[in-house]
N, C-alpha and C positions, 0 to 999 in steps of 0.2 A: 333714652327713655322712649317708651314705645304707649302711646297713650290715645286709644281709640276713642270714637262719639259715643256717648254714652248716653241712654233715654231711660234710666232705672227710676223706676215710683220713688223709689223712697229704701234706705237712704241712698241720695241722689248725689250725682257727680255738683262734683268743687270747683271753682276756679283755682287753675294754674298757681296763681300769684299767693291765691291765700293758703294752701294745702304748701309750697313755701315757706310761707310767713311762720306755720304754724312748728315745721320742720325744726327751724332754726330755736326755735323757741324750748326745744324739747331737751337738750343739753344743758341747756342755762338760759334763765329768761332774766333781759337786760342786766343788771347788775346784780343777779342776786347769789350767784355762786351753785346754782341749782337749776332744774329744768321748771320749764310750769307744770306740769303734774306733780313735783315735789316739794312745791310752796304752800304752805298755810292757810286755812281760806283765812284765816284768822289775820292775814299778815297785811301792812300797810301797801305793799305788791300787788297782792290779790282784792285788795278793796280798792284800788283803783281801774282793775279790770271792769270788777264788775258796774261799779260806778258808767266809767265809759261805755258797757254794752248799753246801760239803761238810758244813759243821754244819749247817745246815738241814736237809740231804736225811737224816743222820744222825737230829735229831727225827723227822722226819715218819714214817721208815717204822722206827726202834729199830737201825739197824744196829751190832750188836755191837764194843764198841771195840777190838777185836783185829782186824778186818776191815778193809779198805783202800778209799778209796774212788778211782776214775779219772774223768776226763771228757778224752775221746781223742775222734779224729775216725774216717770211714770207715765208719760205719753200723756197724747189724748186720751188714752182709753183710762188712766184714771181720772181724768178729769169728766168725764163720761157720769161717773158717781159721784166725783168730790165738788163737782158743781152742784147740782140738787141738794147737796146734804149739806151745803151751803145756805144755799136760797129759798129751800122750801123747807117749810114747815109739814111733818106726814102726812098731813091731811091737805095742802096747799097741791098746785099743781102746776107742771109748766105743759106748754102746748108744743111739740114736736113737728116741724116741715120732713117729712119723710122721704126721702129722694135718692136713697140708698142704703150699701149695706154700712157704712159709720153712723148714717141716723138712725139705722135701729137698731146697732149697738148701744147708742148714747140713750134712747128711749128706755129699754132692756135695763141697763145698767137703774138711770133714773127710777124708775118703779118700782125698786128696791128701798127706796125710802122717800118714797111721794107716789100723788095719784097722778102724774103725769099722762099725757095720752096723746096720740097721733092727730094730728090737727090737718095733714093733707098727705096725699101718696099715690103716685105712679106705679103702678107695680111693674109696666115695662123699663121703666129707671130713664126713657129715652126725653123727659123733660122737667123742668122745675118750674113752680108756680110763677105766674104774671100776678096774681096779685091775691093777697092774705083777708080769708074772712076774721069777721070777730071773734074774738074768744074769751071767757071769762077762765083765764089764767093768769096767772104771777111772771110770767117770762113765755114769749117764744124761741125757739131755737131751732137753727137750721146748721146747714153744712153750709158753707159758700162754694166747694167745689169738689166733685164727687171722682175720685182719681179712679174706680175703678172704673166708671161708665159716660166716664167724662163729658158731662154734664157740670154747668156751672152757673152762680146767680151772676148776670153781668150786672144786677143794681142791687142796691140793697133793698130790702121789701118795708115798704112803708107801713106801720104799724104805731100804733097809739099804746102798745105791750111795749114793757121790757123786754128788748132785744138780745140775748145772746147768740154768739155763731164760732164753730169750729172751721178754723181758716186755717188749717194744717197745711192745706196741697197750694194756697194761692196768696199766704201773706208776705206783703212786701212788696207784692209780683205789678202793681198798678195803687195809686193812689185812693184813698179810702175816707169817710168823716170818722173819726174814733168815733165823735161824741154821739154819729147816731146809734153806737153799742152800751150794754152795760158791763158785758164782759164778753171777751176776744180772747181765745184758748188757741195753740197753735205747738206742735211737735216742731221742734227744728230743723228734722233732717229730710226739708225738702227744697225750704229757699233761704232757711238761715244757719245751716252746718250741716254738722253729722250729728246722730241720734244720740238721745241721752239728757237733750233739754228740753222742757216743753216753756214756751211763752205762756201768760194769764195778765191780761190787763182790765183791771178791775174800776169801774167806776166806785163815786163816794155811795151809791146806794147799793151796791152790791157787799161792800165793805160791811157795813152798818148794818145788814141781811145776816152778813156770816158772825156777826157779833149776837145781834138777836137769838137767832139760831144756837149759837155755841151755849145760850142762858136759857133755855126754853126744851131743848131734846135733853131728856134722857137721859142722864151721866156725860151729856157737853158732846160737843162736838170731837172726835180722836187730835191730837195736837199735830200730827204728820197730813192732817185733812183739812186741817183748818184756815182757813184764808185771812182771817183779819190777825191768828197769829205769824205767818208766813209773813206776809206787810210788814206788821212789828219786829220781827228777827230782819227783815231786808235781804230775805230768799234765803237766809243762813242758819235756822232752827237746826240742823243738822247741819253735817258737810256737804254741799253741793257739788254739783259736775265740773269739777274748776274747770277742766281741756275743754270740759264741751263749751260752759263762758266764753273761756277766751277764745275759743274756732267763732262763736255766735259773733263777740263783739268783731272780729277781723273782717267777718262775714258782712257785717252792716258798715265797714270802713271802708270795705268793697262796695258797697251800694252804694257808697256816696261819693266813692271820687269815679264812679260812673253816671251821674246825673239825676241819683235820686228817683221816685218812684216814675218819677212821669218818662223818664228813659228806662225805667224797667218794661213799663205798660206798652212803651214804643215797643221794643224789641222785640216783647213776649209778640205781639199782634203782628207782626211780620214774619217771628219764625213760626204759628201758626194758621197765618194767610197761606205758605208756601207747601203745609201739610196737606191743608183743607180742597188747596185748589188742585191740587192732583188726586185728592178723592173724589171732587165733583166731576172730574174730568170724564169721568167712565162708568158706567155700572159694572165692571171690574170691582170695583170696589164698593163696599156696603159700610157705610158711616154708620155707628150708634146713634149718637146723639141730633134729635131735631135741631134744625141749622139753628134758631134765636135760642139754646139752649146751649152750646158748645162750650166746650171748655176750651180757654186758651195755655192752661197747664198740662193736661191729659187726654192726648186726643185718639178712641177707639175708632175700630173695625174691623172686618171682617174681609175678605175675598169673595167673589160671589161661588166660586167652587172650592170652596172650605179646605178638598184634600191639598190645594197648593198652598197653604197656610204656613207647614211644616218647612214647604221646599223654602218659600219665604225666609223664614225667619234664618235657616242655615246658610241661605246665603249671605244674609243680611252679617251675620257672625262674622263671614269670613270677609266680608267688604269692611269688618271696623266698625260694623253699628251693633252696639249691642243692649243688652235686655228691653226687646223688643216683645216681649211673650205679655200677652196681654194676662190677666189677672187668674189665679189660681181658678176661682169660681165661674165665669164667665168664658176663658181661652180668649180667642182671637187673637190681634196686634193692638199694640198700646204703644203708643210716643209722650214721654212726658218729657215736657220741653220748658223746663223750670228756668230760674234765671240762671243759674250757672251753664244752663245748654246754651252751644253758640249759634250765632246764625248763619255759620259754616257748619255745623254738624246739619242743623234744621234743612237747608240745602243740599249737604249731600245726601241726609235721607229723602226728597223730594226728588231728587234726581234719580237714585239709587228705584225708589216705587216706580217713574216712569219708565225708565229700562225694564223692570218686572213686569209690567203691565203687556209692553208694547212685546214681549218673547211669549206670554203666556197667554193674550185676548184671543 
């Protein structure tokens, strides 16, 4: 097996053990004469997966037992609409932190069924708010971490609003309060598998929002959009992503017999230290993100003579490091150094940049 470092956005390299785990599973899972993609979600098998993903994900980051947890399909990006058309009422509004291009996708989407509107914005993306004015809206919402421009909230933003936040690129990654959320939306395939699930952890008044709502709009809320009945089926109104489940629940058995959030937070902060300090090292290189804005999931730049970009990256290919091409829209280099990256990859590419530096300054 020939298995290089791997820094891909999304979706993002796996740990060894569970990509394994997962193998073995696919022929026949524990007694049941069958693979896990060809069990039933219906079946007593598959309701103890899903069962353990949502007590698990429960350990790992405290989520409140009054809170609901979902594993739905359609990314963030449909949650992007099925959260407003949730929470707001057409004429209600939430306030959007603007700090990239997923916040104003999620705004975009939003305004299609509420007056929502941009509440703060950087147009050079290089930083996110120190702290939140007032707003007479029903929710704010923010990204917590911005993978194309890698930028990221290191606190949560203190607010007297309903809080919600798209935690796609950095949940799991460092310890968090649920309770300061109402709802906590998150794609899988960055630090809890491969793509195909998205997380929704719903407080009781978010719940009770999408109920209101479903009796108030219009011919009801659509029943594939609806959150308070999603809660009620127990993520099962349809057939769910049973593989993706069971990679998520493996995924968070992994994070726990590695020490839990507060050894994720260690880790992530070291193989980011080891980035960061060999950008600082030089005007060689040209860092995105303002330093109290960095992101320790995705960390951009640039070269200060842009033509050696290309030679970078190919060599980088043939050293073992790969998807290192910064974001379709923006170019440059991009390291995203999720929990499944090691602190042996994050080191050799920190070694790998000083060797480039030190042939090409």
């Amino acid at each position: 097996m020939s298995r290089s470092h791997n820094f891909s956005a999304g979706p993002a390299t796996l740990p060894l053990q569970v990509i394994e785990e997962l193998q073995a599973a696919l022929p026949e899972f524990k007694s049941c004469q069958a693979g896990i993609m060809e069990i039933s979600h219906r079946s007593p098998d598959f309701d103890a997966v899903i069962n353990s993903a949502k007590e698990r994900f429960r350990r790992l980051i405290n989520i409140p037992q009054d809170y609901e947890v979902l594993f739905l399909q359609g990314g963030a990006s449909l949650q992007f609409y099925m959260l407003p058309l949730n929470i707001l009422s057409p004429s209600e509004k939430g306030a959007y932190i603007m700090t990239g291009t997923w916040s104003t996708k999620a705004l975009k989407e939003a305004k299609r069924c509420s007056e929502s509107f941009a509440l703060w914005e950087d147009s050079s993306h290089k930083n996110v708010p120190k702290t939140i004015s007032k707003t007479n809206s029903t929710y704010i919402h923010y990204t917590s971490n911005n993978t194309i421009y890698g930028t990221q909230f290191l606190d949560t933003p203190q607010t007297d609003s309903h809080l919600v936040v798209d935690m796609s690129s950095d949940i799991c990654s460092r310890p968090v309060d649920v309770s300061d959320f109402d709802i906590i939306y998150a794609g899988a395939q960055k630090n809890l598998g491969p793509s195909g699930v998205t997380t929704i952890i719903l407080s009781p008044w978010a719940i009770e929002q999408s109920r209101k709502n479903d009796k108030e709009r219009a011919g009801g809320i659509p029943s594939m959009l609806n959150y308070a009945l999603m809660v009620s089926k127990n993520s099962m109104f349809n057939t769910p992503n049973t593989f993706g489940i069971f990679a998520l629940e493996r995924m968070l058995a992994w994070m726990e017999a590695e020490g839990g959030m507060e050894s994720m937070e260690q880790k992530n902060k070291e193989k980011a230290r080891l980035i960061y300090q060999e950008l600082d090292s030089s005007e060689f290189w040209v860092p995105h993100a303002s330093v109290d804005s960095r992101s320790l999931m995705n960390i951009t730049w640039r070269i200060h003579d842009t033509q050696l970009e290309s030679i970078f990256l190919e060599r980088a290919t043939k050293e073992g490091l790969l998807a290192l091409k910064g974001h379709r829209s923006v170019g440059g280099i991009r390291a995203s150094l999720y929990n499944s990256c090691s602190l042996e990859s994050a080191q050799k590419l920190s070694e790998f940049m000083k060797e480039f530096r030190l042939q090409n300054q």
